[in-house]
C-alpha positions, 0 to 999 in steps of 0.5 A, spaced: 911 404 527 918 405 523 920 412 519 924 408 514 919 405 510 926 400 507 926 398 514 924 391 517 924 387 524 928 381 524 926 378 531 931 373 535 929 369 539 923 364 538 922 357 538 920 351 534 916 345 538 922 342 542 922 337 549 925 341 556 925 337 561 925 342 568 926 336 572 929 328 572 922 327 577 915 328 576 912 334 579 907 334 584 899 334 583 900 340 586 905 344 584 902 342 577 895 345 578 899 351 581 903 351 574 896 352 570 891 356 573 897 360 573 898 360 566 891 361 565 891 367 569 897 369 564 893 368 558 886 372 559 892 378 562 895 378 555 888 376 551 891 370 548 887 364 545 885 358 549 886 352 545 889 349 538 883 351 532 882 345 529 881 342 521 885 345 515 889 350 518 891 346 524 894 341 520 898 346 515 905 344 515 908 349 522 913 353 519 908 355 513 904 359 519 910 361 521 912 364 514 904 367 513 905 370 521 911 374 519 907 377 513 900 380 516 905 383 521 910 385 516 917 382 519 923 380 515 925 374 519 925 370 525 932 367 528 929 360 531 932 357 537 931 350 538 927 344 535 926 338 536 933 337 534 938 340 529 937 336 523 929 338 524 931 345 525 935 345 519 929 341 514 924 346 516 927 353 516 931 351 509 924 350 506 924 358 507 932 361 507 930 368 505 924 368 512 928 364 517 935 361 520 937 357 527 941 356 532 943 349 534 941 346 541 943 340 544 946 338 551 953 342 550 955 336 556 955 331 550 962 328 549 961 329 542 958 336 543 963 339 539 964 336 533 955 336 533 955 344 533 961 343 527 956 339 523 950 344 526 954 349 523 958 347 516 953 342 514 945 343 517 948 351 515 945 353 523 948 360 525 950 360 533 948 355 538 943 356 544 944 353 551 940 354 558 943 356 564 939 352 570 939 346 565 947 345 564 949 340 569 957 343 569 960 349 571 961 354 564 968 354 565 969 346 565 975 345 561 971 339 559 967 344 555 972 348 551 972 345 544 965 348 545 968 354 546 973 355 541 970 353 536 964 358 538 971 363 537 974 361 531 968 362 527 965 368 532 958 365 532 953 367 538 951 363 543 944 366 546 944 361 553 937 363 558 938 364 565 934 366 571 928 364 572 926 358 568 918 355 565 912 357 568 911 357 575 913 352 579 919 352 574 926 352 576 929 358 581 935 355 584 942 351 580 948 353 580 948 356 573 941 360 573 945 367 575 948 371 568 954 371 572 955 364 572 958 365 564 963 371 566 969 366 566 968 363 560 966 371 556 972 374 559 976 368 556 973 368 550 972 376 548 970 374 540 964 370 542 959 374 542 954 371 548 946 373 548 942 374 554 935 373 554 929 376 557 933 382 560 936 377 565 929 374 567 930 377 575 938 378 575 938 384 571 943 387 575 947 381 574 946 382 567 949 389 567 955 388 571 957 382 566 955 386 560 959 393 563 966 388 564 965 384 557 963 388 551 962 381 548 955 380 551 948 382 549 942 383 551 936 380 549 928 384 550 924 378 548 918 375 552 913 378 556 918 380 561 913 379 566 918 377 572 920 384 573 912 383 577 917 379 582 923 384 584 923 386 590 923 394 588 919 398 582 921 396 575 918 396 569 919 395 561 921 402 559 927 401 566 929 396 562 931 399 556 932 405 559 939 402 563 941 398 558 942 403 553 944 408 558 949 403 560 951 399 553 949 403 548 944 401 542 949 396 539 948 390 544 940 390 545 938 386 541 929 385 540 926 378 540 920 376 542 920 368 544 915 366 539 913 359 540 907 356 537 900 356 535 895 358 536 898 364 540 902 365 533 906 372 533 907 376 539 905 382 535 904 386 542 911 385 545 914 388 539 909 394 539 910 395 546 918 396 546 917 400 540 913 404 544 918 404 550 924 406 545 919 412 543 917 414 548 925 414 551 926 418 545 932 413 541 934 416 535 931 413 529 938 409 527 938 406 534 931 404 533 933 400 527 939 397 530 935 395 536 929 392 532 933 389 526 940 390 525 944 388 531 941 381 529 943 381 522 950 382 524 950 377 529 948 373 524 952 375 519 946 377 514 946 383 511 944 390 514 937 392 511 936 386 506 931 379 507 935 373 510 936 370 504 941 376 500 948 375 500 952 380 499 957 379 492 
């Protein structure tokens, strides 16, 4: 897949079990039965298994699997964004420091959300903050909000927040924080915090280029079957995707994910295989290929270009 054979894949987006809630009410039957046969539909599209295996290997310790799912498919690292909460984050990535790191999550509404991301950072070691956009109840630039933000600044740590559509269908596809633009405010204000956007944008693709054409701190996430681009009102496809951002922001703020997020799908080896193929097929240079897959994280991250997670530079 790559020509370096000294080159190795740090993905960016996954997840660790977390609680989301879409809703303060309970869905409705129906809305519930649309939501599974549409998932299921999903899941026989993409070939992924159907149910949990049971025994030995269901009961193994999750990010052990993790760590043999990066092995059979030769991955360097996973960037794991949410958990149960940031001290369950830390305790399980911490058994593995060379294979994986972690973003703190936690309402940034919070009084306290401040001081928990400094704890997140200089005490649990987390490296960034991640946020969903249809989930904050208060607009990005609240002035509440900027101790979240300069702290982010001082220490220039990504912050990665989902917008656009949210869940499965019948998710969340209206709040006034769903739109990318919703962040451009508090991007202009705070140049040194770099802020990724998943997913290309999850239908606000365009919305995403404007932002990223007038702020060179934002970045692009490719992670997720990305399959809203069935639900836009004119063709796109993936290898639209990539082609525009490269065209528009270069290879240095398109960042490869694949929003891995438990078993027994495991590692979503085929989005990896697919944006390579499109990046090929596009004809990137090698050099771009590997910051695109790999190194545009790591130095988002603050890791060393071309090594494991766990080396550090003396």
């Amino acid at each position: 897949m790559f020509s370096n054979p000294d080159f190795r894949v740090f993905d960016i987006h996954a997840h660790l079990p977390y609680k989301l809630l879409l809703s303060a009410y309970k869905s409705h039957e129906l809305v519930t039965r649309y939501g599974k046969e549409r998932s299921e539909r999903m899941r026989l599209t993409w070939d992924f298994p159907s149910v949990e295996e049971q025994g030995e290997e269901a009961a193994r310790p999750l990010i052990e699997r993790w760590v043999d799912e990066l092995n059979k498919y030769n991955i360097a690292g996973l960037n794991f964004l949410t958990a149960l909460d940031n001290d369950n984050l830390a305790e399980q990535i911490s058994l593995y420091p060379d294979r994986f790191t972690g973003f703190a999550y936690h309402p940034i509404e919070d009084e306290d959300a401040a001081t928990e991301l400094r704890r997140a950072v200089d005490e649990l070691g987390l490296r960034g903050y991640k946020l969903f956009g249809p989930l904050t109840q208060i607009p990005f630039d609240s002035p509440s909000l900027d101790p979240v933000w300069a702290f982010l600044a001082e220490r220039r740590l990504p912050v990665l927040i989902h917008f656009g559509m949210l869940g499965h269908a019948g998710g969340i596809v209206h709040h006034p924080n769903i739109n990318p633009l919703a962040i451009f405010n508090t991007a202009r204000a705070y140049p040194d915090i770099p802020f990724i956007i998943p997913h290309f944008g999850a239908g606000y693709f365009q919305e995403l280029l404007h932002l990223s054409w007038s702020c060179p701190n934002v970045y692009i996430d490719t992670s997720g079957s990305n399959q809203w681009v069935r639900w836009m009102p004119y063709e796109l496809n993936l290898e639209t995707l990539f082609r525009k951002t490269y065209e528009l922001l270069g290879p240095e703020r398109i960042i490869f994910g694949t929003d891995a997020s438990g078993f027994p799908r495991g590692y979503p080896y085929r989005y990896l295989q697919d944006q390579v193929r499109v990046c090929r097929e596009l004809r990137f240079p090698e050099a771009d290929i590997e910051l695109i897959f790999g190194d545009n994280a790591r130095r988002l991250l603050k890791l060393p270009v071309g090594k494991t997670v766990g080396f550090t530079n003396k």
